[in-house]
C-alpha positions in Angstrom: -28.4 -63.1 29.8 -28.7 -66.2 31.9 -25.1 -66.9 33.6 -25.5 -70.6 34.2 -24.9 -69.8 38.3 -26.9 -71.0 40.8 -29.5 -68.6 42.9 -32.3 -68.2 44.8 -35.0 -65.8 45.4 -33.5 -63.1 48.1 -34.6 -63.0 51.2 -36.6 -59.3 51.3 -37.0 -57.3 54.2 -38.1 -53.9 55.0 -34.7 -52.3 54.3 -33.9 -54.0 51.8 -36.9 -54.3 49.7 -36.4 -51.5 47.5 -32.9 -52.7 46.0 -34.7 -56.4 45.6 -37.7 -55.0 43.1 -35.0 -52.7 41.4 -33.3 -56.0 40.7 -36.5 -57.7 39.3 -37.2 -54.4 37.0 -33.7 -54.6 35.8 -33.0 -51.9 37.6 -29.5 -51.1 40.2 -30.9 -49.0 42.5 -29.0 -47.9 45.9 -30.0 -46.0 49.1 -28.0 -42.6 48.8 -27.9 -40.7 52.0 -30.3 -37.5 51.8 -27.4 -35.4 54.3 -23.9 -36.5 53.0 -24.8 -37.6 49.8 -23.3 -41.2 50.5 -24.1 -43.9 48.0 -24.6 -47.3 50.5 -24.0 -50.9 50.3 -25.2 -52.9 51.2 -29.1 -51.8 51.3 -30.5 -50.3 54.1 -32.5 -47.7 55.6 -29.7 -45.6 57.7 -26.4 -44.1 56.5 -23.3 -45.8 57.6 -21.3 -42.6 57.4 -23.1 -40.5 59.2 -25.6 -41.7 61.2 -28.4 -40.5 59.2 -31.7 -42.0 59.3 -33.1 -40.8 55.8 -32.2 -42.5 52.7 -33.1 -41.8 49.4 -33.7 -44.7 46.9 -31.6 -43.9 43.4 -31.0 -45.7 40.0 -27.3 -45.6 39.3 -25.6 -47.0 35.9 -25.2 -50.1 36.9 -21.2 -49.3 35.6 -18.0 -50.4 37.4 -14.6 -51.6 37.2 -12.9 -54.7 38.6 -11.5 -54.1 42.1 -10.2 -57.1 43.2 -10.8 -60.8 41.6 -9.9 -63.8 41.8 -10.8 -67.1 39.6 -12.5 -70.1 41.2 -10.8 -73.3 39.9 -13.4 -75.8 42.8 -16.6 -75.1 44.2 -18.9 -77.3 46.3 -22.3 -77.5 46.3 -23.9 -76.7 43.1 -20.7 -74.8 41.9 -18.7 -77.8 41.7 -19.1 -78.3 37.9 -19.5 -74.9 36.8 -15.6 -73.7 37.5 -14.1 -72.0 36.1 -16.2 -69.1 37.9 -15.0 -65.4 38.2 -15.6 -63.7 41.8 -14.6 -60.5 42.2 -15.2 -57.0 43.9 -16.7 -54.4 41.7 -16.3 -50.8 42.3 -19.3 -49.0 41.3 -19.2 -45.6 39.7 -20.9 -44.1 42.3 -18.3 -45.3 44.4 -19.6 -48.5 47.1 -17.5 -51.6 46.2 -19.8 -54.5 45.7 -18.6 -58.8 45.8 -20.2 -60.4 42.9 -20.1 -62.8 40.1 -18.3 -61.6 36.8 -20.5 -63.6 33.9 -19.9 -64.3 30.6 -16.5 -63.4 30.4 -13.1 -65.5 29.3 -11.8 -65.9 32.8 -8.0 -65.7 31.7 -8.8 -62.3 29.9 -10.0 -60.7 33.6 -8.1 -57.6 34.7 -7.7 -55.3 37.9 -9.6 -51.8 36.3 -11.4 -53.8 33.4 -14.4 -52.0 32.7 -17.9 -54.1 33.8 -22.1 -53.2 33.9 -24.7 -54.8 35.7 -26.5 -57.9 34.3 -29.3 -59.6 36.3 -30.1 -63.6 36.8 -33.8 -64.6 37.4 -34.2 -67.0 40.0 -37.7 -67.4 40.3 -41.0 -66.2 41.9 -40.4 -62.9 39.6 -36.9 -62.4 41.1 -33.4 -61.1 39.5 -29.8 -60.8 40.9 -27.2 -58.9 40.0 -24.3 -60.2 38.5 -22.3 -57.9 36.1 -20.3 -58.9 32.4 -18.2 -57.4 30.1 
């Protein structure tokens, strides 16, 4: 489901490579720590928590709930005609918190603990990005 928002192909890297081809599979995928069993965001190739240098690339359900939000009323740039936009923090089920666009949703209707899933916006050269919907 296109969202109308504007992207761009992400800038890979080693680390974060993996998450990037999930994305264009339609796929969430997250590092998980192989000691603590941490899930990490944002991508990459050591564990924040502790120290760990061996990650383990997983597919989670893409499943959340609103964290925090907060409705854009201006923008700039290529946003300035598309408000009203939803931004908002997502809290994973597996537990990272992730700042993203809410799509396809009534903006008004938005709550704190409203249940959301993963949706993903191709912006070209075979690329996706995550945004998540109701």
């Amino acid at each position: 489901m296109p969202s109308g928002l504007p992207g761009r192909p992400p800038r890979r890297n080693h680390e974060t490579a993996p998450f990037w081809d999930g994305c264009a599979r339609g796929v969430f995928v997250l590092p998980r720590c192989t000691a603590c069993g941490e899930f990490i965001w944002y991508p990459r190739r050591f564990c924040p928590f502790c120290a760990n240098h061996s990650v383990d690339w997983v597919e989670t359900s893409g499943r959340g709930t609103i964290y925090s939000l907060t409705i854009m009323r201006q923008g700039s740039g290529p946003y300035r005609e598309l408000t009203p936009y939803i931004l908002a923090y997502v809290e994973l089920a597996e537990g990272p918190r992730v700042l993203t666009n809410v799509v396809g949703a009534d903006p008004q209707s938005m709550y704190v603990g409203q249940t959301v899933h993963v949706v993903f916006d191709e912006v070209g050269e075979g690329d996706a990005i995550p945004r998540f919907a109701v």
